[in-house]
C-alpha positions as CSV (number, residue, x, y, z in Angstrom):
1,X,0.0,0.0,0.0
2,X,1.5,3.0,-1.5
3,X,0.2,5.3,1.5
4,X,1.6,3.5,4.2
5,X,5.3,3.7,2.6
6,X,4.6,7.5,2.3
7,X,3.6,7.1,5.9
8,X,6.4,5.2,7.3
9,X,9.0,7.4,5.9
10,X,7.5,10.4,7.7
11,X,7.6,8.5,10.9
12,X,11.4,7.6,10.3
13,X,12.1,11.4,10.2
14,X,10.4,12.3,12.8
15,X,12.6,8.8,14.9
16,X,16.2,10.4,13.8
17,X,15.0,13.6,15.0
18,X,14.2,12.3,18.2
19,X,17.2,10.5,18.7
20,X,19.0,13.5,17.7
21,X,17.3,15.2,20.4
22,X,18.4,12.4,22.6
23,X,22.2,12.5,22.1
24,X,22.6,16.4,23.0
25,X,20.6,15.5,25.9
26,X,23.4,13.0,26.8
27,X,25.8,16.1,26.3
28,X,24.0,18.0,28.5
29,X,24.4,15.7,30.9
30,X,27.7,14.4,30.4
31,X,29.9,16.9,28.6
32,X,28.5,19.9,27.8
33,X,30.7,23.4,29.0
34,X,28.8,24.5,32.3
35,X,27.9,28.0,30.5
36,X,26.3,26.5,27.3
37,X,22.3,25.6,29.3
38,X,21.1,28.5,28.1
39,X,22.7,27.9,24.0
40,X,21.5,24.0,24.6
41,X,17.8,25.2,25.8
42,X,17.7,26.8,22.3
43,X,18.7,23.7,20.3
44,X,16.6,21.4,22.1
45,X,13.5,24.1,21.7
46,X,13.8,24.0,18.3
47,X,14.5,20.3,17.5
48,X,11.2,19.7,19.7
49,X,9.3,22.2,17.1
50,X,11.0,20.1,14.2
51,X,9.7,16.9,15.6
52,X,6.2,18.4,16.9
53,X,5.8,19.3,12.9
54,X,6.5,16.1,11.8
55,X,4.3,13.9,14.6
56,X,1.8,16.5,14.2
57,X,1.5,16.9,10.4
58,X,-1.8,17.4,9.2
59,X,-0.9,15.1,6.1
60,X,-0.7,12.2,8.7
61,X,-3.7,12.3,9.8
62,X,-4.7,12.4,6.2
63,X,-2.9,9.6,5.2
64,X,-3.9,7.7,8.1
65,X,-7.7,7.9,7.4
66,X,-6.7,6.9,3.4
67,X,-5.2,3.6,4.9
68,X,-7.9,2.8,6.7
69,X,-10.4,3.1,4.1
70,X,-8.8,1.2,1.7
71,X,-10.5,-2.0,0.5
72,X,-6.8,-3.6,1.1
73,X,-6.5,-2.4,4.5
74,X,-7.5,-6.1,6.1
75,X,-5.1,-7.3,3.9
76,X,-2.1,-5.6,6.0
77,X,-1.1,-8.1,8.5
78,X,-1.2,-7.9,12.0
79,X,2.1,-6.0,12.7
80,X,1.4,-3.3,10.0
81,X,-2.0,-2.8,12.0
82,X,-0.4,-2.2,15.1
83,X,2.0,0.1,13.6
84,X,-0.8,2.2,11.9
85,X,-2.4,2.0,15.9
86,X,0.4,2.8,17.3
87,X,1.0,6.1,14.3
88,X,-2.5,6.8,14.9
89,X,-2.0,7.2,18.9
90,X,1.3,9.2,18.5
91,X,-0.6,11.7,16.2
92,X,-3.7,12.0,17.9
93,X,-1.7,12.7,21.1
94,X,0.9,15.1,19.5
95,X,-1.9,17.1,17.2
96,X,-3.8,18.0,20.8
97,X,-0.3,19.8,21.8
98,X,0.5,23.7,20.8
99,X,3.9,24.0,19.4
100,X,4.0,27.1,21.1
101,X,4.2,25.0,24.3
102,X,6.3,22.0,22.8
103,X,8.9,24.9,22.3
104,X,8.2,26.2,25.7
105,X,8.9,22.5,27.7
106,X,11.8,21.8,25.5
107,X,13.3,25.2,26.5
108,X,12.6,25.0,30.1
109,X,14.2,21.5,30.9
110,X,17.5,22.2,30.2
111,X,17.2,25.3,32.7
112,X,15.2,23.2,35.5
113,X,17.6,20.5,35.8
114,X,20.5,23.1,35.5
115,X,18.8,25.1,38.6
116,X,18.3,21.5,40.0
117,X,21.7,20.7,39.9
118,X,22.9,23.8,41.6
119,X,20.2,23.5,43.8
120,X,21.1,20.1,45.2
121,X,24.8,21.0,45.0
122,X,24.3,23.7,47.7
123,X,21.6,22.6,49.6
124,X,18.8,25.3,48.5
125,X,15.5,24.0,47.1
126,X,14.6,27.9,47.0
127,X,17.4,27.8,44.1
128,X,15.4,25.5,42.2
129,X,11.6,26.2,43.2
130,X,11.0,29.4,40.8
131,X,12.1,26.9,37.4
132,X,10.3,24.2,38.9
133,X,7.1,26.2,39.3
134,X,7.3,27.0,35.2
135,X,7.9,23.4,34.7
136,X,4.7,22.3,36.6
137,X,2.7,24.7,34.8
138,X,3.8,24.0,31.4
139,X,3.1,20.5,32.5
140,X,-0.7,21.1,33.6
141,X,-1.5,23.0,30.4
142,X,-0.1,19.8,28.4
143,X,-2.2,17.6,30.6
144,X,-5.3,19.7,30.1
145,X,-5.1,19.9,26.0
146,X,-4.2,16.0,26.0
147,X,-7.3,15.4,27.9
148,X,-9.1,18.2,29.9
149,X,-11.9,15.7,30.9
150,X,-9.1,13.3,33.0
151,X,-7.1,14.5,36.3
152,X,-3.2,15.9,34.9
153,X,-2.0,12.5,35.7
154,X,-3.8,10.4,34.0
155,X,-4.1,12.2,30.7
156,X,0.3,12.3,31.1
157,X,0.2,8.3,31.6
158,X,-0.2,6.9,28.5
159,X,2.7,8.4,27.5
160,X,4.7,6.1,29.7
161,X,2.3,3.0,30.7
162,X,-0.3,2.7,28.1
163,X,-3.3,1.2,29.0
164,X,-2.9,2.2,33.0
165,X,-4.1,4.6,35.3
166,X,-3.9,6.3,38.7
167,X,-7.0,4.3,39.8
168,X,-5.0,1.1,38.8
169,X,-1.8,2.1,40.4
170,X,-3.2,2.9,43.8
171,X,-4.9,-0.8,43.7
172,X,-1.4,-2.2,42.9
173,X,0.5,0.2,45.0
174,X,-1.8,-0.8,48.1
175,X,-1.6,-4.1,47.4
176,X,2.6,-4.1,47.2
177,X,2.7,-2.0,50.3
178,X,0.9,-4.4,52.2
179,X,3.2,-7.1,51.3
180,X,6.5,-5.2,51.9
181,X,5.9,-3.8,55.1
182,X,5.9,-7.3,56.7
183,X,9.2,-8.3,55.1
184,X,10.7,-4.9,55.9
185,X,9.7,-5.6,59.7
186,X,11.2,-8.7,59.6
187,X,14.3,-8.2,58.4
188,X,14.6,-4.9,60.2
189,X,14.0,-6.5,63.6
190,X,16.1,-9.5,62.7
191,X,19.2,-10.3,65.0
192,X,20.8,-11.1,62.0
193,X,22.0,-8.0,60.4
194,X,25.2,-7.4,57.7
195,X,28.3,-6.4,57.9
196,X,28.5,-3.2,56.1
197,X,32.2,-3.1,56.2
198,X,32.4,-5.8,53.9
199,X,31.5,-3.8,50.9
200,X,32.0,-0.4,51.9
201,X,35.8,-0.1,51.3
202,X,38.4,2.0,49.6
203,X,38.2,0.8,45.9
204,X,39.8,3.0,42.9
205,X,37.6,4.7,40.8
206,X,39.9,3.3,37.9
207,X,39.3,-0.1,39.4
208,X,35.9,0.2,39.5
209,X,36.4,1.1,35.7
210,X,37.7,-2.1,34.7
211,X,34.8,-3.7,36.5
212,X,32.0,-1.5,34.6
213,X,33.7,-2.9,31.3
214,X,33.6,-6.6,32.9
215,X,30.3,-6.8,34.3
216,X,28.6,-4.4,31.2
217,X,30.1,-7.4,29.0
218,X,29.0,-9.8,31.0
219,X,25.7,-9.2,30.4
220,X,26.2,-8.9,26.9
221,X,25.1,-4.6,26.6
222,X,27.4,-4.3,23.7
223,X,30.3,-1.6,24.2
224,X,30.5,-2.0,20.4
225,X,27.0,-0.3,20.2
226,X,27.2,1.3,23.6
227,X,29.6,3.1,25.6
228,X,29.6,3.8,29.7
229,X,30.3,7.5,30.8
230,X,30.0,9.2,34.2
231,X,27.0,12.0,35.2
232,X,25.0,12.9,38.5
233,X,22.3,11.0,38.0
234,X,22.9,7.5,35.9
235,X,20.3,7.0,32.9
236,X,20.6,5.2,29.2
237,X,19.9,6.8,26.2
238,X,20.2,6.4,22.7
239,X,18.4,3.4,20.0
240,X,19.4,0.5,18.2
241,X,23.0,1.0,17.8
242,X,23.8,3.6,19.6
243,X,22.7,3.2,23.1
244,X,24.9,4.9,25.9
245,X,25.1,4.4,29.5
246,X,25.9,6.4,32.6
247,X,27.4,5.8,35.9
248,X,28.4,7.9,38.8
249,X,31.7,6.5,40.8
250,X,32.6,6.4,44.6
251,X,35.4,5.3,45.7
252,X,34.0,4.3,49.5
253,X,31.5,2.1,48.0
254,X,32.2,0.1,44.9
255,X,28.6,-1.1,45.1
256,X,27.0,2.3,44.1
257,X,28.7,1.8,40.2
258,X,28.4,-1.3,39.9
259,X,24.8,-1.8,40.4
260,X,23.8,1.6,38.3
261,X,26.0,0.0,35.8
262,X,23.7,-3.3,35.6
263,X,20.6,-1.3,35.9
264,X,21.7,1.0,33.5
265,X,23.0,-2.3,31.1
266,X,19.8,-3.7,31.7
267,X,17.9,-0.7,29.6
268,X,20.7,-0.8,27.6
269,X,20.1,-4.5,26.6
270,X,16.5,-3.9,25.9
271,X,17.4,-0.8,23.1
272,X,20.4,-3.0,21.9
273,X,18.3,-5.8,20.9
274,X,14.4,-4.5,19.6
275,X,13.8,-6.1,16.5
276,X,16.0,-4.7,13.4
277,X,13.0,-5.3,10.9
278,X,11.2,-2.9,13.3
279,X,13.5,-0.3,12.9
280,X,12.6,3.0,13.0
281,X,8.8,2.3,13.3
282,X,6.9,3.1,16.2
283,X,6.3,-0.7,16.2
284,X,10.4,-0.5,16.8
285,X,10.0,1.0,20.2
286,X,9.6,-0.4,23.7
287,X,6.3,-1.4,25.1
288,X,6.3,1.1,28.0
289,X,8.8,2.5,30.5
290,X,7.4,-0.2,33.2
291,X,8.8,-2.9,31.1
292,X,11.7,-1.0,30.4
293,X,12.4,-0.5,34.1
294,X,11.5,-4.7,34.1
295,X,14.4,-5.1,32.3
296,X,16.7,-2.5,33.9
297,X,15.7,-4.1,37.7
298,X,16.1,-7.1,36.4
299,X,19.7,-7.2,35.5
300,X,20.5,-5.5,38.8
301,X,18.8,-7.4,41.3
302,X,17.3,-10.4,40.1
303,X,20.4,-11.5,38.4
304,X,23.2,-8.9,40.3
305,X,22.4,-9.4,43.7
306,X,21.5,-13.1,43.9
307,X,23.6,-15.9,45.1
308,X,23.8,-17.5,42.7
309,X,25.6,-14.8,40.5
310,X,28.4,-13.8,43.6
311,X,29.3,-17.5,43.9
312,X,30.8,-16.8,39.9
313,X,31.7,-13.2,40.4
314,X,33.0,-12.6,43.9
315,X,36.3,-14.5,42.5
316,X,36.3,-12.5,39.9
317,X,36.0,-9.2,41.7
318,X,38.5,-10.2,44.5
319,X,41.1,-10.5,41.7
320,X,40.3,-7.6,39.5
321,X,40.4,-5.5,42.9
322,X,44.0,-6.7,44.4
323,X,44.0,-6.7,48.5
324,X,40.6,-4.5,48.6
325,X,37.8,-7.4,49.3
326,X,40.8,-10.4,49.5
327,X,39.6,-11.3,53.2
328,X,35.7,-11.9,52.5
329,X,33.4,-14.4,52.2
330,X,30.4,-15.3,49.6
331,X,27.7,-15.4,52.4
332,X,28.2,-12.4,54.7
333,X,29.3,-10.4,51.4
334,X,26.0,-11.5,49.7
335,X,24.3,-10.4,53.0
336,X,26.1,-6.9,52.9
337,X,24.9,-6.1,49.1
338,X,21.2,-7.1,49.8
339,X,21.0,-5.2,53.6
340,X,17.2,-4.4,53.9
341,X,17.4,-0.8,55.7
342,X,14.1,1.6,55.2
343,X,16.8,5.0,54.0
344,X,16.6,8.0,52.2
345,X,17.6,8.2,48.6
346,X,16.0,6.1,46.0
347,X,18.6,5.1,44.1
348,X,20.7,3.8,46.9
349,X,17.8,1.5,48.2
350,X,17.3,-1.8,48.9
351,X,15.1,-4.1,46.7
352,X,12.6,-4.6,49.4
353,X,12.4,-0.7,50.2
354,X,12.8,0.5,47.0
355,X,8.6,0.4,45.6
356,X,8.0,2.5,48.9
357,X,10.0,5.6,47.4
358,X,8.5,5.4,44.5
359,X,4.8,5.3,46.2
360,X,5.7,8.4,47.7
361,X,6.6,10.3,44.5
362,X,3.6,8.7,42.9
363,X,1.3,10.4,45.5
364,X,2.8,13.6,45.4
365,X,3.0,14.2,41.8
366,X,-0.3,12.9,41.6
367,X,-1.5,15.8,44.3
368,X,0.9,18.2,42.8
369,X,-0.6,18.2,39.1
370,X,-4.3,18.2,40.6
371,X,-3.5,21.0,42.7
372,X,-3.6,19.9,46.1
373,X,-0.4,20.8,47.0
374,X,2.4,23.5,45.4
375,X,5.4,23.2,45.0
376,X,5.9,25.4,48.0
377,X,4.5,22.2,50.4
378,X,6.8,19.9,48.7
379,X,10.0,19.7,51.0
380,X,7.5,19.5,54.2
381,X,5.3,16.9,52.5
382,X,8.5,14.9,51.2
383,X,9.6,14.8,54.5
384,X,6.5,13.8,56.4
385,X,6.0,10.7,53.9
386,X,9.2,9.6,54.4
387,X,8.7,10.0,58.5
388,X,5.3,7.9,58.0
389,X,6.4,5.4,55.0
390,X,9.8,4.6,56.1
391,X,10.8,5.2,59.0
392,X,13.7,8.2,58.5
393,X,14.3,11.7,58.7
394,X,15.4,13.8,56.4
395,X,17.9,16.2,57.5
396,X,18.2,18.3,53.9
397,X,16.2,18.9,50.5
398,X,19.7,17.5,49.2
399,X,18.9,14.2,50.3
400,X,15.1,14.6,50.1
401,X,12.8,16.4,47.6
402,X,16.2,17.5,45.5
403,X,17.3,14.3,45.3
404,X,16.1,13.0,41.6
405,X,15.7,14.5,38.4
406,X,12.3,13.9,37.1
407,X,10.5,16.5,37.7
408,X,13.0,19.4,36.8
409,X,13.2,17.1,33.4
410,X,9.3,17.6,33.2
411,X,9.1,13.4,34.0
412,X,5.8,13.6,35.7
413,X,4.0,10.0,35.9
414,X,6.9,8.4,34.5
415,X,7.8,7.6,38.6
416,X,5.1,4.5,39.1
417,X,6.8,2.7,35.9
418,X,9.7,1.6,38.5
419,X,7.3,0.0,40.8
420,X,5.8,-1.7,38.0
421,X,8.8,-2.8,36.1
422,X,9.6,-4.5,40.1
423,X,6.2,-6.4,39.6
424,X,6.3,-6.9,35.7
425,X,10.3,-8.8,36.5
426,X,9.1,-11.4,39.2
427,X,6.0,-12.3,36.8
428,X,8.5,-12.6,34.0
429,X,11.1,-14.7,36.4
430,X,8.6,-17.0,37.3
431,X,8.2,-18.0,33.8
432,X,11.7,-18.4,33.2
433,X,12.2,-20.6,36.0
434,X,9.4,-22.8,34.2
435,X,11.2,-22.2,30.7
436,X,14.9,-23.0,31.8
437,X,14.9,-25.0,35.1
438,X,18.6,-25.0,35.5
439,X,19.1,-21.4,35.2
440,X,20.4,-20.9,38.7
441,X,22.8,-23.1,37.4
442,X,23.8,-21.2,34.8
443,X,23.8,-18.4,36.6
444,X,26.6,-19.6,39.0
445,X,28.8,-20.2,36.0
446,X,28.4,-16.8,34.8
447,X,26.3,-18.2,32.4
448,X,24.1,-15.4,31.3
449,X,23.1,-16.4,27.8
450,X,20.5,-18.4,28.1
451,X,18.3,-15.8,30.5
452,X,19.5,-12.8,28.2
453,X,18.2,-14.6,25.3
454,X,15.0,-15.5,26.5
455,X,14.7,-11.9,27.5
456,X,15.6,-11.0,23.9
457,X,13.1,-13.8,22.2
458,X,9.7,-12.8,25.0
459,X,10.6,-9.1,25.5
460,X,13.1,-7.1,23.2
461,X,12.3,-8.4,20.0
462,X,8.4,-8.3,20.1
463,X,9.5,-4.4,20.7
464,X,6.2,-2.5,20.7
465,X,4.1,-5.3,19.6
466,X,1.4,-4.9,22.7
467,X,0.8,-2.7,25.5
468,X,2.0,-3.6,28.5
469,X,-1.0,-5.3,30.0
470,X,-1.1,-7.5,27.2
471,X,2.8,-8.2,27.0
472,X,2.6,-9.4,30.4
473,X,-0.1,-11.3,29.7
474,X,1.1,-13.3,26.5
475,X,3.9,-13.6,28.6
476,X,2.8,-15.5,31.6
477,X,-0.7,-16.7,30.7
478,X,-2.1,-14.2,33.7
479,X,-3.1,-10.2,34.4
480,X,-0.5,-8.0,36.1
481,X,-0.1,-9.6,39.7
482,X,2.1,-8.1,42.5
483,X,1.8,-11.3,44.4
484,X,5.0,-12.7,42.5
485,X,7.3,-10.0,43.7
486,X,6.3,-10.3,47.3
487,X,6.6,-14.2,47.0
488,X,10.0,-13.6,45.2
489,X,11.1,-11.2,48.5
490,X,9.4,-13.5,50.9
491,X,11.5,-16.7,49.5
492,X,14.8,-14.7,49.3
493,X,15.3,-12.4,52.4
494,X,13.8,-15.2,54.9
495,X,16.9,-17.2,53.8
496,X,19.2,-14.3,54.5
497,X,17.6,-12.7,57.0
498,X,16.8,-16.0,58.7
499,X,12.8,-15.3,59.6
C-alpha cells in the first residue's frame, strides 16, 4: 500500500530527530561546558518544534484515514495494524499539543535541571523552586489539551504506561505495600544484620572502571553499540545501535557503580536488541517504560544481587580488585549487598524498600498536578511521607525532595513505571524458572546467555508489539499480579535474614 510507505517514511524522520534530540541531551548531561544551558535550551527548543511538525503533520492524519479506508486495508497483516495504531496514537496525542508550548517545555528542561543541579549542590531548594514552578505549569496545560476531561495524571500516563491509570496504580500500590511492610519488619528487627564493612571499602575509581567494562560485558550490553560515561544522576539513552550508559563513581562504596551500571546495562540490553525489521517504526520501540524499568531491575537485582551470581563473580571481583575485598566471604558479602534498611535516597535503596520511594513520588505528583499541593509544600510533604512510609528523617532537601531529576526534566507520571517494572520482572522470572529450570545453574557459572536470550526472544524483539498489560499477559498466561514480587522477597530475604 503506497500510502503506508509515504507514511512510514515520515515517521522515520520524525525517529532520527528524536534520537538527535536524545544525544545532545546526553551532552547536556555528560559533557557539555557549564555556560552553554542556556545555548542548549535553544537547540533542544527547536528540534522539539521540528519533531512536533513532523508527529503532528496534518498530512498524517490524512494519510492515516486513506489507509484505513482502503479496500486492502484487512489485507495488511497484524504487525502493519499495530503500527498504523500505534501512528494513529502518537498523532492523535501530539496534534492536541501547541507547538507554542512544545517549544516552551523543550526550552525549560534544560534550565530546570540546571537550577536542579545547583540547587542540590548547595543545599537550596529555594534555588530550584521558581524553574520548577514553570515546569509544573507548562506540565498542567499539556495535561489539560491531551485530555481536559481526566485529572493531569492520567491524561500524562499513557505516555509512559499505556493502558494504565492512577485508579490502577493505587490498587497495585496498596496491594505491594501491604506485602512489603511485613518483610521490611522482619528483616529490620532481625538479630541477624550485615556487615557493612564488607562492601563499603576503599576501591579505585579506575578499578571500578575495569569492573564496569567486565560486568557491562558480562551481560552482553554491547560496548560496540554502547559506551559507559560518568553523570549525576545514571540514565541510558540512545536506540538501536547507539545506546549509551551512565554511571556515577565512589570510591568508598564500589557497590554504588556497579549496580547503576547493571541497571543501567539492563535498559541498555533492551534498546540494543528490539527487533531490526522494526527499525525506525513506532512498532520498533519499547512497550512502556514499566517494562523498560522490568528489564533494567532485572539485570541489577534479580540477576546482580542473587547468590547465585556472587558465587561466579565474587572471584572474579577479588582479583580484579587486588588486596581490597581479599579477606571476604560469599555469604556475609551476599548479605552486605542485599541489607534491607528503610533510607533516604531512591537510588541507593534496597530491593525490598525500593517500591516504597517510589509510592511516595507517585502520590505527590499525583496531588501536585491536581492541585492539592504547590510546590511550595513539597520539602514538608516529602519529608513527612518519608517519617510515616519509612521510618527516616530527612535532615536536607539534598537528600530529600532535590534528590532526583524527574520532575526538573518535566518526568511527571513516568515515577510508578519503577514499581511496576519491580512487579512486571518477578511475573517474568517465574516463567523463566518454568522455561529453563537450571538457570540458577547457569547463573553460577556466569552463564548469562541463556536468561539474556529469552529476554531477547519474550521481551526485546516483540518491541512495541502490545501494550504492556497484554505483554505481560502473553507472557505468563495471567493479568498483572504483584503477588509474585512479594513471594519472590518473601522466599529470598527469609533465607538471608533468617525469619
Amino acid at each position: 500500500m503506497e500510502e503506508y510507505k509515504v507514511l512510514l517514511k515520515k515517521i522515520k524522520e520524525y525517529i532520527v530527530l528524536d534520537q538527535i534530540e536524545n544525544i545532545l541531551n546526553w551532552d547536556f548531561e555528560t559533557h557539555m561546558p557549564p555556560k552553554g544551558v542556556k545555548q542548549r535550551a535553544e537547540e533542544l527548543a527547536m528540534i522539539a518544534a521540528l519533531k512536533h511538525d513532523k508527529i503532528a503533520d496534518p498530512e498524517i492524519g490524512e494519510l492515516l484515514k486513506r489507509i484505513k479506508n482502503d479496500p486492502n486495508y484487512s489485507s495488511l497483516n497484524d504487525l502493519e495494524k499495530r503500527d498504523i495504531y500505534l501512528i494513529e496514537r502518537k498523532y492523535k496525542m501530539e496534534s492536541k499539543i501547541p507547538k507554542e508550548l512544545v517549544e516552551e517545555l523543550a526550552k525549560q528542561k534544560p534550565i530546570a535541571i540546571d537550577a536542579w543541579k545547583r540547587a542540590k549542590k548547595e543545599v537550596n531548594y529555594l534555588l530550584f523552586k521558581p524553574e520548577l514552578d514553570k515546569i509544573v505549569e507548562l506540565t498542567k496545560k499539556k495535561a489539560h489539551h491531551l485530555d481536559s476531561d481526566k485529572e493531569p495524571f492520567d491524561a500524562l500516563v499513557e505516555e509512559y504506561e499505556p493502558g494504565l491509570s492512577s485508579a490502577q496504580y493505587t490498587t497495585l500500590f496498596n496491594e505491594l505495600k501491604k506485602g512489603l511492610i511485613p518483610i521490611i519488619q522482619k528483616c529490620v528487627s532481625s538479630p541477624k544484620q550485615p556487615d557493612l564493612s564488607l562492601i563499603k571499602r576503599k576501591c579505585p575509581i579506575e578499578i571500578q572502571k575495569q569492573v564496569s567494562q567486565d560486568i557491562s560485558k558480562l551481560v552482553h550490553y554491547d560496548l560496540d553499540r554502547g559506551r559507559i560515561d560518568e553523570t549525576e544522576h545514571p540514565f541510558t539513552t540512545g536506540y538501536y545501535d547507539d545506546v549509551r550508559i551512565t554511571t556515577h563513581y565512589y570510591e568508598e562504596d564500589f557497590s554504588d557503580s556497579f549496580y547503576s551500571v547493571l541497571h543501567e546495562a539492563g535498559h541498555g540490553l533492551y534498546e540494543q536488541n528490539l527487533s531490526q525489521e522494526y527499525k525506525y517504526q513506532l512498532v520498533g520501540e519499547s512497550s512502556s517504560y514499566g517494562v523498560h524499568e522490568s528489564q533494567s531491575r532485572l539485570i541489577e537485582n534479580l540477576i546482580g544481587r542473587s547468590r547465585e551470581f556472587w558465587e561466579f563473580y565474587l572471584p572474579k571481583l577479588k582479583k580484579m580488585t587486588g588486596d581490597v575485598f581479599s579477606d571476604i566471604e560469599l555469604d556475609p558479602f551476599i548479605h552486605a549487598i542485599n541489607l534491607v534498611k528503610p533510607s533516604k535516597i531512591r537510588i541507593a535503596a534496597d530491593e525490598v524498600t525500593y517500591s516504597l520511594h517510589i509510592i511516595i513520588r507517585f502520590e505527590i505528583e499525583r496531588d501536585l498536578l491536581s492541585g492539592k499541593i504547590t510546590t511550595e509544600q513539597l520539602p514538608e510533604i516529602w519529608n513527612s511521607k518519608y517519617k510515616e512510609y519509612l521510618g527516616v528523617n530527612i535532615e536536607n532537601d539534598s537528600e530529600g525532595v532535590l534528590q532526583d531529576t524527574h520532575w526538573a526534566g518535566g518526568s511527571f507520571s513516568y515515577f510508578p513505571s519503577y514499581a511496576m517494572g519491580n512487579i512486571y520482572n518477578a511475573q517474568m522470572l517465574a516463567k523463566i524458572a518454568e522455561d529453563i529450570p537450571d538457570y540458577r545453574e547457569f547463573m553460577k557459572k556466569g552463564q548469562l546467555k541463556p536468561i539474556i536470550d529469552w529476554l531477547i526472544e519474550k521481551i526485546h524483539t516483540p518491541s512495541n508489539l502490545y501494550d504492556p498489560i497484554e505483554l505481560i499477559r502473553k507472557i505468563t498466561g495471567e493479568e498483572i499480579n504483584p503477588k509474585y514480587f512479594i513471594d519472590y522477597l518473601e522466599e529470598k530475604y527469609s533465607k538471608i535474614y533468617g525469619f
